[in-house]
N, C-alpha and C positions, 0 to 999 in steps of 0.2 A: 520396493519399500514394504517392511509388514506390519499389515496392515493394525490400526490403533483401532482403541477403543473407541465407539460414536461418541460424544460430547452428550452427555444426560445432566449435566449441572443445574442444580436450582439456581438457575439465573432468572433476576429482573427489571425490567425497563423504565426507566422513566423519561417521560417526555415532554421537553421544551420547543415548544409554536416560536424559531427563529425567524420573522423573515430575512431572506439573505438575497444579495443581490445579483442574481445568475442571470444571464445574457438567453433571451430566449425560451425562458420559463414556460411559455403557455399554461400559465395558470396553475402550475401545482406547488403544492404547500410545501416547504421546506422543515424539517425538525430538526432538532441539536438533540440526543436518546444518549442519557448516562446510565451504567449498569451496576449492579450489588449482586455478588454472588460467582464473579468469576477468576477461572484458577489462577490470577496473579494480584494485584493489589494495583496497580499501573491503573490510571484514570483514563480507560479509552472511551471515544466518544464515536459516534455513528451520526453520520447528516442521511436523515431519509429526505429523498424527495418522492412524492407522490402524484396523481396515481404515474403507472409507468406501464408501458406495452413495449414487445407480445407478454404473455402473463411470467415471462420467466424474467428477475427483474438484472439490469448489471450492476455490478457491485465491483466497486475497486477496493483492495487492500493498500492504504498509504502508510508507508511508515512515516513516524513525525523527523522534520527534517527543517532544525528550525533557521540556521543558515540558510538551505534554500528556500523553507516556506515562508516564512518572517522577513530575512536580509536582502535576497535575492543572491545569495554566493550561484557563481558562476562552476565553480568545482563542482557541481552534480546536474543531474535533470529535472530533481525534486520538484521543484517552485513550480516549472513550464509542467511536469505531470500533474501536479495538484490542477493547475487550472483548467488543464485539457479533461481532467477528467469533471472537474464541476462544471463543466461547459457541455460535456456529454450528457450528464447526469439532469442539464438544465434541458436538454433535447429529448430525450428519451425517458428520463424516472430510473427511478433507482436508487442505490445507496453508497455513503462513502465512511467506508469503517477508516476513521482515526488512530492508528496503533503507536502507541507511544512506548519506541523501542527506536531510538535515536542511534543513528551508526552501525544498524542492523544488528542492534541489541546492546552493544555496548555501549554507550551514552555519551552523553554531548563531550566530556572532559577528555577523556578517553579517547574518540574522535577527532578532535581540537591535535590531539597529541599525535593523531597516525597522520595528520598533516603534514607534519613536520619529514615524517620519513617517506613521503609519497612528494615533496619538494624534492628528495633525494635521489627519487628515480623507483622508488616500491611501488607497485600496483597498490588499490586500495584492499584490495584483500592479504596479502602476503605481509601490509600494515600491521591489519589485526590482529594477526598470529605474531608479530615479532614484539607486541608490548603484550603477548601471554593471553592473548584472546582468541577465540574462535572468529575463521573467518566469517560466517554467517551465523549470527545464536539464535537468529530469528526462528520461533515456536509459534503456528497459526492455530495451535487452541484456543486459544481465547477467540481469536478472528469468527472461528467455529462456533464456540458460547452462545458470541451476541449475533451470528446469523440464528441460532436455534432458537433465540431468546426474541426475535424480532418474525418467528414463523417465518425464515426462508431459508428451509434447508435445499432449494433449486437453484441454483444461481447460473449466469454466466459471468464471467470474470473478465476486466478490465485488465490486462498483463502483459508485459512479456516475459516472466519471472515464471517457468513450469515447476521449479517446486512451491509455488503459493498452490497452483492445482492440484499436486500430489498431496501435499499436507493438508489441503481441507479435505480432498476424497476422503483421506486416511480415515480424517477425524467425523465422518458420516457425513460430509455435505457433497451433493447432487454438481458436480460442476459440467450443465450442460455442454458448454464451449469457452473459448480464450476471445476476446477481442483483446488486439495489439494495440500497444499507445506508439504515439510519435516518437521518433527517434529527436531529440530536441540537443541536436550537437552545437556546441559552442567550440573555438581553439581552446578555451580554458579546461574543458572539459573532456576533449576525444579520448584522452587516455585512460579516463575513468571508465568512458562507456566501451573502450576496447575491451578493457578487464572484466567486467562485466559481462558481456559476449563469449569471453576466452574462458576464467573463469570460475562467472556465477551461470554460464550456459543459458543467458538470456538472450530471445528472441526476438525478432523484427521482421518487420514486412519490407522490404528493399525498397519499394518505394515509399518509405514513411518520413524520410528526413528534411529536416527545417532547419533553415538557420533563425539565429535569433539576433 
C-alpha cells in the first residue's frame, strides 16, 4: 500500500461522563467523545474508558451495525463483537471508535437490499458490487482523526480485519500489535464469516470459536 498522508486535521473533542454498564469495570470511567473537524460529516463517536494498562491502550474499530448492534440479526458477528469488545475494554481500558459506515460503507438501505441477493446464494461482498457498489468502501481516516485528536497515535488494535492495520499505519498511526476477536459463528451466519476469511482476508486464531 503507498503509503498516505499522516492525518494532521484540526480535529476536536468533546467529552461526555457516560456511566455505562461494563461487566468488570474496576473502577474506570467510561466517556461518550463527539468530534468537529473531521474529514467526513458522519457522527462518530469514541467510548474511552480509562485509565488502561500497559501504557499502549487497545482500541477497537466498530463499524455501526444496527441489525446486529440494536436487533440482534443473527446474519453477522457484529452484536457478539461489540460486546466482546466492551467487555475487553471493561478488563483492560482502552477505547471503542464508533464508525458509522453501515454495510461497510454502504448504508443500512443499500445493505437491507444485498440481503436479498445473499438469500440467493451471493457472498456478502460479491452483493455489493452487483447493486454498483464497492465490496469494502470502508476509509479509516477519519478512525485516524479521532485516534490523533484523542492523543493516541500508539495503539494496539482489537481485529481480525489486516486492512484496519494497514490503513491506520497508512494514515500515521503507531499499530503496535493485532489482538484477534472471537470467532462468534452461528448456522445463520457461517457463510458470512466464510466470505469474509476468503474474501475480506480476515483472521482468526483457530481456537477462538463460540457458539452462541
Amino acid at each position: 500500500m503507498t503509503p498516505r498522508p499522516a492525518v494532521r486535521a484540526r480535529v476536536s473533542a468533546v467529552r461526555a461522563r457516560v456511566p455505562a454498564r461494563l461487566a468488570r469495570a474496576a473502577g474506570r470511567t467510561t466517556e461518550l467523545i463527539t468530534f468537529t473537524g473531521l474529514p467526513d460529516d458522519a457522527e462518530h463517536l469514541t467510548l474511552l474508558a480509562a485509565p488502561w494498562s500497559p501504557p499502549t491502550p487497545l482500541v477497537r474499530l466498530h463499524s455501526e451495525c444496527l441489525t446486529g448492534d440494536v436487533f440482534g440479526s443473527l446474519r453477522c458477528d457484529c452484536g457478539p463483537q461489540l460486546q466482546e469488545s466492551l467487555d475487553l475494554l471493561a478488563q483492560h481500558g482502552g477505547a471503542l471508535l464508533y464508525l458509522r459506515q453501515e454495510g461497510r460503507g454502504i448504508g443500512l438501505y443499500n445493505k437491507l437490499d444485498t440481503y436479498l441477493l445473499q438469500d440467493e446464494g451471493t457472498d456478502t461482498f460479491e452483493a455489493n458490487r452487483r447493486i454498483g457498489r464497492g465490496a469494502d468502501e470502508r476509509d479509516y481516516r477519519t478512525a485516524a482523526a479521532m485516534l490523533m485528536a484523542l492523543n493516541l497515535p500508539r495503539i494496539r488494535l482489537l481485529t481480525n480485519n489486516p486492512d484496519k492495520a494497514r490503513q491506520l499505519t497508512a494514515y500515521g498511526i503507531e499499530v503496535t500489535g493485532t489482538v484477534p476477536t472471537v470467532v462468534h459463528r452461528t448456522p445463520d451466519n457461517t457463510a458470512y464469516l466464510e466470505a469474509k476469511a476468503r474474501a475480506g482476508h480476515h483472521l482468526a486464531r483457530p481456537d477462538a470459536e463460540t457458539a452462541v
